[in-house]
C-alpha positions as CSV (number, residue, x, y, z in Angstrom):
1,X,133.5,187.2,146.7
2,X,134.8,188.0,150.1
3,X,137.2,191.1,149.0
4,X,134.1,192.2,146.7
5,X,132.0,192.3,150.3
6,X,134.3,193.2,152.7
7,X,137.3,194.6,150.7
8,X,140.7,194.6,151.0
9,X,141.3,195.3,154.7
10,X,143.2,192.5,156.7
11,X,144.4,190.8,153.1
12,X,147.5,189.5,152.1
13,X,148.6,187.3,149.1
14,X,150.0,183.7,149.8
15,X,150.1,182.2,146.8
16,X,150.8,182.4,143.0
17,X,149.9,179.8,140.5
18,X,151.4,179.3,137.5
19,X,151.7,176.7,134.3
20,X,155.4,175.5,134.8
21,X,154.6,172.0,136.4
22,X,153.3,171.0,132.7
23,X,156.3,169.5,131.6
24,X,154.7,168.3,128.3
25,X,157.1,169.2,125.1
26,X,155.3,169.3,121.7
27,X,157.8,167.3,119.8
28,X,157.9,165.9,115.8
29,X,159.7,162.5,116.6
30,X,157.8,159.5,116.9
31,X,157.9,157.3,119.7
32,X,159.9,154.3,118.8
33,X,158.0,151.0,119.5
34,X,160.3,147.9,120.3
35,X,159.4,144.1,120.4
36,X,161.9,141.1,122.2
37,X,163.5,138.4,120.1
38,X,165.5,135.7,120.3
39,X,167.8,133.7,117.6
40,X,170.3,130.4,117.6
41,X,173.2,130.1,115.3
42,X,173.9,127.8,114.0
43,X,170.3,126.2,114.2
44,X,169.5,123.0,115.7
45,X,165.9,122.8,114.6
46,X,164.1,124.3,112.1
47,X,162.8,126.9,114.5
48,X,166.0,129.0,115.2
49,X,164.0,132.4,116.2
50,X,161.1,133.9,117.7
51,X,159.4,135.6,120.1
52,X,156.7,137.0,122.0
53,X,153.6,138.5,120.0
54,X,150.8,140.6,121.4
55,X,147.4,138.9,121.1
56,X,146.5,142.1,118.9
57,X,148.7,141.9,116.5
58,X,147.9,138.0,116.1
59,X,144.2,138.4,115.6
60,X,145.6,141.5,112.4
61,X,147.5,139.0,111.1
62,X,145.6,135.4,111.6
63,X,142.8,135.2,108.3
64,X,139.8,133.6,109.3
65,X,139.8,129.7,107.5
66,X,136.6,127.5,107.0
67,X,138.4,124.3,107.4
68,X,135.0,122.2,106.3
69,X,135.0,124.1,103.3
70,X,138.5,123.9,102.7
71,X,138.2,119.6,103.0
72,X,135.1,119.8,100.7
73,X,137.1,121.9,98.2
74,X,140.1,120.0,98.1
75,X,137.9,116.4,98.2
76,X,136.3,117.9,95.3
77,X,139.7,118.7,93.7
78,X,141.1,115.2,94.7
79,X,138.2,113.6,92.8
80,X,138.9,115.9,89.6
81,X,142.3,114.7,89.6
82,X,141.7,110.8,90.0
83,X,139.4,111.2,87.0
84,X,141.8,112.9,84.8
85,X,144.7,110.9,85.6
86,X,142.8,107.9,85.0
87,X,142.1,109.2,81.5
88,X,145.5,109.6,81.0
89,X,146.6,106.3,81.8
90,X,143.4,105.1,79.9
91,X,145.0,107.0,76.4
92,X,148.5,105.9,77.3
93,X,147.1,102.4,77.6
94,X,145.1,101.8,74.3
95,X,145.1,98.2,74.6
96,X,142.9,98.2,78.2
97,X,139.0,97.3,77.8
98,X,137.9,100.8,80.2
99,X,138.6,102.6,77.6
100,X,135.1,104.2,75.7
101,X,134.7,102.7,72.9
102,X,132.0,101.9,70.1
103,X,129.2,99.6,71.3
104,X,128.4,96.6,69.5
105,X,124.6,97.4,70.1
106,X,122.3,99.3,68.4
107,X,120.8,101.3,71.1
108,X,124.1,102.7,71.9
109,X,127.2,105.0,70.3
110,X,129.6,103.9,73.0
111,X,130.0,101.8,76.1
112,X,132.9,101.2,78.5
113,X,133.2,98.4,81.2
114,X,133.6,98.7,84.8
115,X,136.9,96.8,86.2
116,X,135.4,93.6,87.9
117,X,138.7,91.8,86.8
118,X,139.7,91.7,90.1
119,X,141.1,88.4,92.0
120,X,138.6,89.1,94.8
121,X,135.4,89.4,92.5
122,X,136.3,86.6,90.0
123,X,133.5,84.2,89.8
124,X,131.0,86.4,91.6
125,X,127.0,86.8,90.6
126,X,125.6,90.5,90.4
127,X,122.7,89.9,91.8
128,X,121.9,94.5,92.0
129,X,122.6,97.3,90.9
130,X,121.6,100.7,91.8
131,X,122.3,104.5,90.9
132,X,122.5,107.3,93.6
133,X,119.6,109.5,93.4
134,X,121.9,112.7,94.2
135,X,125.1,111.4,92.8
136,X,124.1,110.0,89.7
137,X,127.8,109.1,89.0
138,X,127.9,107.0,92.4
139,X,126.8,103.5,91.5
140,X,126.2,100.1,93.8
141,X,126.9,96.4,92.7
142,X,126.1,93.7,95.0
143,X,128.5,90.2,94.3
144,X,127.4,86.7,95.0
145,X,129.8,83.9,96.6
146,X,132.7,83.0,93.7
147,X,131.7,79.6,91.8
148,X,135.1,77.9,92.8
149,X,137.2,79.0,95.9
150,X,139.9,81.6,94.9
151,X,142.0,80.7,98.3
152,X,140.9,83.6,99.9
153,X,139.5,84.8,103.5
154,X,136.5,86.1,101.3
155,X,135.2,83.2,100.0
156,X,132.5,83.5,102.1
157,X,131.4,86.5,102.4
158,X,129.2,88.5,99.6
159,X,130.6,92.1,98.5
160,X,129.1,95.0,97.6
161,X,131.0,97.4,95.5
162,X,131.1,101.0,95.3
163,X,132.3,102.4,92.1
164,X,132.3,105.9,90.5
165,X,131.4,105.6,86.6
166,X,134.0,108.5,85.9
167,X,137.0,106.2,87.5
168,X,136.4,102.7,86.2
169,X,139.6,100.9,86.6
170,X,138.6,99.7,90.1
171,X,136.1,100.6,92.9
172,X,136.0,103.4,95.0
173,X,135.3,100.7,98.5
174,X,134.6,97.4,99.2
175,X,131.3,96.6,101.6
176,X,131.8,92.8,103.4
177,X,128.9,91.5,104.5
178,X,128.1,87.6,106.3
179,X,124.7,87.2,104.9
180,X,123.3,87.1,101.0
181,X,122.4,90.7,100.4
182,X,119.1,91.2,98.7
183,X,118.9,95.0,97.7
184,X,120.6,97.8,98.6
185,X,120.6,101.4,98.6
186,X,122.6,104.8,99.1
187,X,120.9,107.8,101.0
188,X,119.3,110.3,99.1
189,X,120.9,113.5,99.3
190,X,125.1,111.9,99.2
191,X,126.3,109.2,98.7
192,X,127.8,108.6,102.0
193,X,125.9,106.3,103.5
194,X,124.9,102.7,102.0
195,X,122.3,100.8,103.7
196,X,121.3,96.7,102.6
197,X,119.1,94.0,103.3
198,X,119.7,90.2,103.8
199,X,118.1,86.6,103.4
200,X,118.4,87.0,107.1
201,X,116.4,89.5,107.9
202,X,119.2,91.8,108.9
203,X,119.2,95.5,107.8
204,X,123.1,96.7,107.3
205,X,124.5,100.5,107.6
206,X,128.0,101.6,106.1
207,X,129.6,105.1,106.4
208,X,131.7,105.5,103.4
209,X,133.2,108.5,105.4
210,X,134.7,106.2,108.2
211,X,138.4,106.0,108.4
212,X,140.3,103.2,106.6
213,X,142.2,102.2,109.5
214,X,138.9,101.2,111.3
215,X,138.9,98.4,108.6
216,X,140.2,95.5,107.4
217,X,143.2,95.5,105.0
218,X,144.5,93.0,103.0
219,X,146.8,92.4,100.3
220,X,145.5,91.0,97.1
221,X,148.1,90.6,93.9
222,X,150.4,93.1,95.5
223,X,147.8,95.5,96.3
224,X,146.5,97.1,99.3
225,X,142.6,96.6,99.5
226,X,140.4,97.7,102.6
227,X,137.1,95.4,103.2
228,X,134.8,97.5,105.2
229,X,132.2,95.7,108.0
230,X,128.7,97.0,108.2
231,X,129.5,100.1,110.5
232,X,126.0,99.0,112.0
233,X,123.8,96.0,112.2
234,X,120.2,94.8,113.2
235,X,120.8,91.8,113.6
236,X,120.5,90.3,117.2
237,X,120.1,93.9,118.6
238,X,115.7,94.6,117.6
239,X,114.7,90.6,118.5
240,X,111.4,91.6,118.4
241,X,110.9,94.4,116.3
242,X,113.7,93.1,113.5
243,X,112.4,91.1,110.6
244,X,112.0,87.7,111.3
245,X,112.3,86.7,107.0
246,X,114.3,88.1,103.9
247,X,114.2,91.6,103.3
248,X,113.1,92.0,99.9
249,X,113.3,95.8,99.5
250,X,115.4,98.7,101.1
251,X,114.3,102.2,100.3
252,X,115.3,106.0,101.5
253,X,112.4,107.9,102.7
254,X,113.1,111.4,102.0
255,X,111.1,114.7,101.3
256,X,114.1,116.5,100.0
257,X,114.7,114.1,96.6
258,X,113.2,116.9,94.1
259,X,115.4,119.7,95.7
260,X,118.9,120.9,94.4
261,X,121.0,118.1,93.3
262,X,124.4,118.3,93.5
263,X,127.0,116.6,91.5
264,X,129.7,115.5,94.3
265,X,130.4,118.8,94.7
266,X,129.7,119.9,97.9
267,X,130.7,123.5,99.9
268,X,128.5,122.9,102.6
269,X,129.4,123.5,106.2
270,X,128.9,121.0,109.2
271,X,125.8,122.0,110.3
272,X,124.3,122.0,106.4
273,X,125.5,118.5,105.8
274,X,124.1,117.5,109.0
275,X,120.7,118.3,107.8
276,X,121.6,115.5,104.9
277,X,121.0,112.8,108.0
278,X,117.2,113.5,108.8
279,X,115.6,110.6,106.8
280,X,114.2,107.3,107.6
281,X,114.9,104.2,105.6
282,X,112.1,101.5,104.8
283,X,113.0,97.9,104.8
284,X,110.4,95.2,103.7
285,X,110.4,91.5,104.0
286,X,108.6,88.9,102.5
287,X,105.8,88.7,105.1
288,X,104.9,92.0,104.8
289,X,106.3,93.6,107.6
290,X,107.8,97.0,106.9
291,X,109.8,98.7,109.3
292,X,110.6,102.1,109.4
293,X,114.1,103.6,110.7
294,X,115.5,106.6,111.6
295,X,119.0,107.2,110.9
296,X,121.1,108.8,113.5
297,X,124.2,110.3,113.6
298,X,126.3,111.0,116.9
299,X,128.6,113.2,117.7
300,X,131.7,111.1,118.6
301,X,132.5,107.5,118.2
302,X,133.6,105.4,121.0
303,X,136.8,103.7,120.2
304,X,136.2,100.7,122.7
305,X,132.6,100.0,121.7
306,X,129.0,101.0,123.0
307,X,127.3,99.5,125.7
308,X,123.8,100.7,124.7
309,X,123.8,100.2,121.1
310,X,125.1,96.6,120.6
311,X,124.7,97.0,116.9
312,X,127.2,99.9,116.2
313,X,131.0,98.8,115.3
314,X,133.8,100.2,117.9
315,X,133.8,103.7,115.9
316,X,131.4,104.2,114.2
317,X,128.7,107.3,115.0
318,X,125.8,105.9,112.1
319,X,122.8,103.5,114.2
320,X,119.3,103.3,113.1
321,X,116.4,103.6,115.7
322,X,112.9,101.7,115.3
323,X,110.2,104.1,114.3
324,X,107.5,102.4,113.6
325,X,105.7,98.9,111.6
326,X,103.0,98.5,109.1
327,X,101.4,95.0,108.5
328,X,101.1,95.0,104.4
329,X,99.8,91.7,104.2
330,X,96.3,92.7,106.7
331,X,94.8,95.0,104.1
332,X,95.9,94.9,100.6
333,X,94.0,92.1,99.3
334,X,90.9,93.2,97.1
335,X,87.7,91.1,97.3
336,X,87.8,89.8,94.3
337,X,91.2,88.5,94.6
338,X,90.4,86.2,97.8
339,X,90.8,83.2,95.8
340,X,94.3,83.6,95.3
341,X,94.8,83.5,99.3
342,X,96.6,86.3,100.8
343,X,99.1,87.9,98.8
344,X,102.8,88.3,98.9
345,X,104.1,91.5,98.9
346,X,107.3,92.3,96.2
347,X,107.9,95.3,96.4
348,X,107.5,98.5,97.5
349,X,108.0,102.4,96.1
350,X,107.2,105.8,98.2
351,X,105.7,108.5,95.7
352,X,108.9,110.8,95.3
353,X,106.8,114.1,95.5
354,X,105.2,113.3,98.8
355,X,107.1,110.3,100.9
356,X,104.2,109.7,103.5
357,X,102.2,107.3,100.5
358,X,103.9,104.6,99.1
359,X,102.7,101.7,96.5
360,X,103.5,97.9,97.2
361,X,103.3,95.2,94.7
362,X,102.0,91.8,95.0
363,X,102.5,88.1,93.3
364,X,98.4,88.7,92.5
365,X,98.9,91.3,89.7
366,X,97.8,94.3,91.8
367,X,99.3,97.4,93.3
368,X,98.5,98.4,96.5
369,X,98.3,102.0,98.3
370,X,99.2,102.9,101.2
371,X,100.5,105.5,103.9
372,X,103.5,105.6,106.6
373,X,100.4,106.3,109.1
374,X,98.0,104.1,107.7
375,X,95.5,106.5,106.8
376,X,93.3,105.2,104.6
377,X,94.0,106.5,101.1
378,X,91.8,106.2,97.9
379,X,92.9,105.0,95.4
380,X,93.5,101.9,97.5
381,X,94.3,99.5,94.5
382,X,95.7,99.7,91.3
383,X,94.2,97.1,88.9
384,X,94.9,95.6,85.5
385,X,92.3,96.7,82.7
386,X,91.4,93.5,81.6
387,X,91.7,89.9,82.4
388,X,90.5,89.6,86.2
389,X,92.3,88.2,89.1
390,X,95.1,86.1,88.3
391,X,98.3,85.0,89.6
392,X,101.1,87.6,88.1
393,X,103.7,88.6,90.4
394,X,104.6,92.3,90.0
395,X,108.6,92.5,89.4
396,X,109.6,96.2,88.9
397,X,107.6,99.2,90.0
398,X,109.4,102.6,89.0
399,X,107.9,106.7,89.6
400,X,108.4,109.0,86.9
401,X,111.9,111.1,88.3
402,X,110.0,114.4,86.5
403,X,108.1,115.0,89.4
404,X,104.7,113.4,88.0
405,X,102.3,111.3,90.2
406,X,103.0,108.6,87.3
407,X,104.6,105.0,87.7
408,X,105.3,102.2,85.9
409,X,104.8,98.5,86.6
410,X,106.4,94.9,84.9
411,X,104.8,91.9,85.8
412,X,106.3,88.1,85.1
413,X,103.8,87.7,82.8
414,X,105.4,90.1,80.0
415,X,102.3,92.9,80.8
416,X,103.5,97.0,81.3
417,X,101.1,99.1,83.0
418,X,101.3,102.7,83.6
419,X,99.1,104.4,86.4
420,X,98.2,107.8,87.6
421,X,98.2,108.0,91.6
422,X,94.4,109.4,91.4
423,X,93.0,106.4,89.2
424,X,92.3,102.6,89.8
425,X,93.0,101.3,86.4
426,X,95.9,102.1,84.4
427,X,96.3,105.0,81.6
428,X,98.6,102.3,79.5
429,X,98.7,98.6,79.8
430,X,100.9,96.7,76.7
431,X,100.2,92.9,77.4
432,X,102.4,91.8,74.5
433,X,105.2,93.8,74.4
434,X,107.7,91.0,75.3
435,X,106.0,88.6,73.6
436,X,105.0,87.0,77.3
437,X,108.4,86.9,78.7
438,X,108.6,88.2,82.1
439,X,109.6,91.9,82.9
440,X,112.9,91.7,85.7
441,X,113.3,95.3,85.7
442,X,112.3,98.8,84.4
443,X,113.3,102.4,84.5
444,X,112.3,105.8,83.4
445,X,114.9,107.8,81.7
446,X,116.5,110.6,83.9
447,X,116.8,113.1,80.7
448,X,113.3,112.6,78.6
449,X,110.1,112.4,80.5
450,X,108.2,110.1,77.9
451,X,111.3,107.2,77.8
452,X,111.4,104.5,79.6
453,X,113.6,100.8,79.3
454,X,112.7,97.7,80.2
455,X,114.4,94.4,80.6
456,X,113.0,91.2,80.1
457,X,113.8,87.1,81.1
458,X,115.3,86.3,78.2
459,X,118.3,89.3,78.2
460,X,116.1,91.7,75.4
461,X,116.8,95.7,76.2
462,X,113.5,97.5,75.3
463,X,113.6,101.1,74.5
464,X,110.0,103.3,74.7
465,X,109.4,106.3,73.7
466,X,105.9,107.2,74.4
467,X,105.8,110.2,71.9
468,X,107.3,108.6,68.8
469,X,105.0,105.3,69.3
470,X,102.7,104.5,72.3
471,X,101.8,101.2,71.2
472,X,105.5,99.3,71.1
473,X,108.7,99.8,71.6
474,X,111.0,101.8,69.9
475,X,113.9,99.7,70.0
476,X,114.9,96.4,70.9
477,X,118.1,95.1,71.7
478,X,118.9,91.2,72.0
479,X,122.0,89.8,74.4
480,X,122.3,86.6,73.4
481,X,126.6,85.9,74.5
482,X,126.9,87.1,77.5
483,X,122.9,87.4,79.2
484,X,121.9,90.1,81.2
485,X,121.0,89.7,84.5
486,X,120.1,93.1,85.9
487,X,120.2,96.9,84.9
488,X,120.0,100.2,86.0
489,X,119.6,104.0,84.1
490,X,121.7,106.5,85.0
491,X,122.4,109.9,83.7
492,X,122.7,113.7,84.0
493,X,119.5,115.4,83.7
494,X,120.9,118.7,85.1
495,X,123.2,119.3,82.1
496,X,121.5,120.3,78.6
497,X,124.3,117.9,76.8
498,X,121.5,114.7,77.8
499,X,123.9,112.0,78.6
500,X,122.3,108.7,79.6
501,X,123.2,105.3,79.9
502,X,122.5,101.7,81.4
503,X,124.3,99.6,83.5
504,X,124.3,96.1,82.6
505,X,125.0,93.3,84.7
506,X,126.0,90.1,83.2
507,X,125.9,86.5,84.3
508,X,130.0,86.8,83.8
509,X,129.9,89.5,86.4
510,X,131.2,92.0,84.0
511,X,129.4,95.6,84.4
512,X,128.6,97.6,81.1
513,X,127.8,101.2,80.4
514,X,126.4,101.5,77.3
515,X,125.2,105.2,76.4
516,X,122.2,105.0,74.6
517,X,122.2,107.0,72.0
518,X,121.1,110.9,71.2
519,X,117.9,110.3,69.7
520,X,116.5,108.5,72.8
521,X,118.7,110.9,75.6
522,X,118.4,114.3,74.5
523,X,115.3,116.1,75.7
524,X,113.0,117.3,72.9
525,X,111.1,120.4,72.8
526,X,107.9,121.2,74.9
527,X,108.3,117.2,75.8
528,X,106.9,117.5,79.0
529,X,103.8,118.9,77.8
530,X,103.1,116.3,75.1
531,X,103.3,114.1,77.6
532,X,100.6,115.8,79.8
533,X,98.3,115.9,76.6
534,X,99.4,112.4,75.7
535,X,98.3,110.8,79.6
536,X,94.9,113.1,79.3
537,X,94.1,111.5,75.8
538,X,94.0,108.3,77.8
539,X,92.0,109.0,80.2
């Protein structure tokens, strides 16, 4: 600009610029990239190199592992293993008793038997049994004090077992308890967790998950057993909120029963089978107090014990927190049925498709209705058809597993009722179907939605079948050897091959499973809606 202005007058050239500081060489060999090692010979360990790593080259390299889902797949595996190894040994060993074979009843093709031959369970009582609602393979057996003493430190002490049907050459663990246990359940979406009531009043929590170590081992006929102690208690801990009688029932309160069922096969991460947790559990005693709990889980254990929760074994992360009570006993009683006094309550059952209502029976021959809030709820009995007040205690009280607002009742005076949540009087009632013997327990079938069994007093098996006869039973069965003292249904309603069976308890503490047979366990066509036609009929 200034030469273009002025010119070139009084100008001279300093400077010359040129490219030749650029030193850069456009070259076809790669640069050659070096890392530092190091190596021992002859080794001394068994790590005789290495080296440094960049942190980018670990992060290529590393693959990303779900180790939850890596345990649940290889527990999963573990179990599928047990099982088939036990059938080998079973076929290896023709001469053992586990082994399927045919039944010597008529209601059944084949049966096996559960190994209670065991030094620590010789002599013992089965007083329960119950079926997992998720698991339906997962089965609980609750054993008396022995008749005669055995010379062992658990002579005292009752025992619940925990078996798996697929493995039955011995339990899966062994539950230790001080007081009688009088029911007992699992929680209802895995069978981790097993909760029980006592003569005491006590309400009892074992994790199933808990470390062996944290336990009691002994060694019984050259075997290594593991006892496990309640991993929390009630007893002491809620003086004045805890039941002050024997708890006669013990029931998960749940709203996710009717949801995906799985089969012990779970790929569910940490925070998914946390969710498993949220549910209360219902104990009721004898006076009709029932107490709701929440279950809690927490996030570490303390090794040297709790100073706040009393109840909780040095440990363990499962306690139960008082939620609330409902009195029974205030407002159950009908007018009619003052007479009798004030009525017992026996039992009690929460409708499966909605938890908050819940049905209680009584040693009056009634059914009460209620809710967890005590909202007032019609219908608020549920009555015999015929016959009036009269004192019947209500033994068994079971809800159709189909989803259906139905339920069946057995009372000790032989009579079967089945009600509809909307009505007061039943849609069924069979007065004579156990020719007056009284009903200890009944169950719907988990494969047909019109089956149902019953067991009565005297050790009969009943069979119904509501679309082949609705007056009687379809099929009776008589134990006459070896009575009956309890039973519970299990099955696999989520496979199409419609395997059921019953477990049978008998005074010999010897458990059966008898599988009933295909006529009565596989599901017929459009069953479910005969059934619906059926219940309208008899309205």
């Amino acid at each position: 600009m200034y030469i273009r202005n002025f010119g070139k007058i009084n100008t001279k050239q300093a400077y010359v610029q040129w490219n030749e500081d650029n030193l850069d060489r456009d070259i076809q060999t790669e640069e050659i990239e070096t890392q530092e090692k190091w190596t021992q010979h002859p080794g001394e360990t068994a790590l005789v190199s290495g080296g440094p790593k960049s942190s980018h080259d670990v992060t290529a390299i590393t693959p990303k592992i779900d180790s939850q889902r890596l345990a649940n797949f290889l527990r999963s595996a573990c179990q599928v293993i047990e099982v088939l190894l036990e059938e080998d040994q079973v076929a290896t060993q023709p001469r053992r008793n586990l082994r399927s074979r045919p039944s010597s009843l008529s209601i059944s093709d084949r049966c096996f038997q559960l190994n209670t031959n065991l030094p620590f369970l010789d002599g013992r009582r089965i007083s329960c049994l119950h079926i997992s609602q998720a698991q339906r393979q997962a089965l609980l057996s609750v054993h008396g004090l022995p008749e005669t003493s055995n010379d062992l430190s658990l002579d005292s002490k009752y025992i619940i077992c925990v078996w798996n049907v697929w493995q039955p050459s011995s339990p899966q663990k062994l539950l230790l308890c001080e007081s009688q246990v009088t029911c007992c359940c699992f929680s209802p979406c895995k069978a981790t967790l097993v909760f029980a009531g006592t003569v005491d009043g006590s309400v009892l929590v074992w994790d199933l998950r808990e470390d062996s170590r944290m336990h009691q081992c002994m060694k019984v006929n050259e075997t290594d057993w593991t006892f496990r102690s309640p991993t929390f208690s009630t007893d002491g801990v809620f003086t004045a909120i805890n039941h002050a009688c024997t708890v006669l029932t013990i029931e998960p309160v749940s709203t996710s029963v009717f949801k995906e069922q799985n089969c012990g096969f779970s790929y569910l991460s940490v925070q998914e089978e946390m969710l498993g947790l949220s549910f209360q559990i219902a104990s009721m005693d004898e006076n009709g107090t029932l107490n709701l709990w929440v279950v809690v889980e927490l996030q570490k254990g303390d090794l040297s014990g709790s100073q706040n929760d009393l109840g909780l074994i040095p440990g363990g992360k499962i306690k139960l927190v008082h939620s609330s009570t409902v009195q029974l006993n205030c407002s159950i009683s009908p007018k009619d049925y003052t007479f009798l006094g004030v009525p017992q309550t026996l039992n009690i059952k929460f409708l499966p498709s909605n938890p908050n209502h819940f049905v209680v029976g009584t040693d009056a021959g009634f059914v009460s209705h209620g809710t967890r809030h005590e909202l007032k709820v019609p219908p608020k009995w549920f009555k015999p058809q015929q016959g009036g007040p009269r004192a019947t205690q209500v033994n068994a009280i079971d809800f159709s597993p189909f989803g259906k607002p139905i339920f069946l009742v057995g009372c000790s005076d032989g009579s079967i009722r089945l009600h509809q949540m909307a009505s007061e009087l039943p849609l069924m009632q069979w007065n004579n179907s156990t020719a007056g013997q009284s009903v200890v327990t009944l169950q719907w079938a988990l494969t047909r939605p019109a089956v149902f069994f019953v067991l009565d007093a005297t050790s009969v098996v009943y069979i119904w079948d509501l679309l082949e006869n609705d007056l009687s039973p379809v099929a009776k069965q008589p134990v006459w050897s070896d009575k009956i003292t309890t039973m519970a249904v299990l099955g696999e309603p989520e496979k199409p091959s419609g395997v059921l069976g019953i477990a049978l308890a008998k005074e010999s503490g010897i458990i059966d499973i008898k599988y009933v047979k295909k006529i009565w366990a596989l599901p017929q066509p459009d069953e479910a809606e005969k059934l619906n036609l059926l219940l309208q009929q008899a309205l």
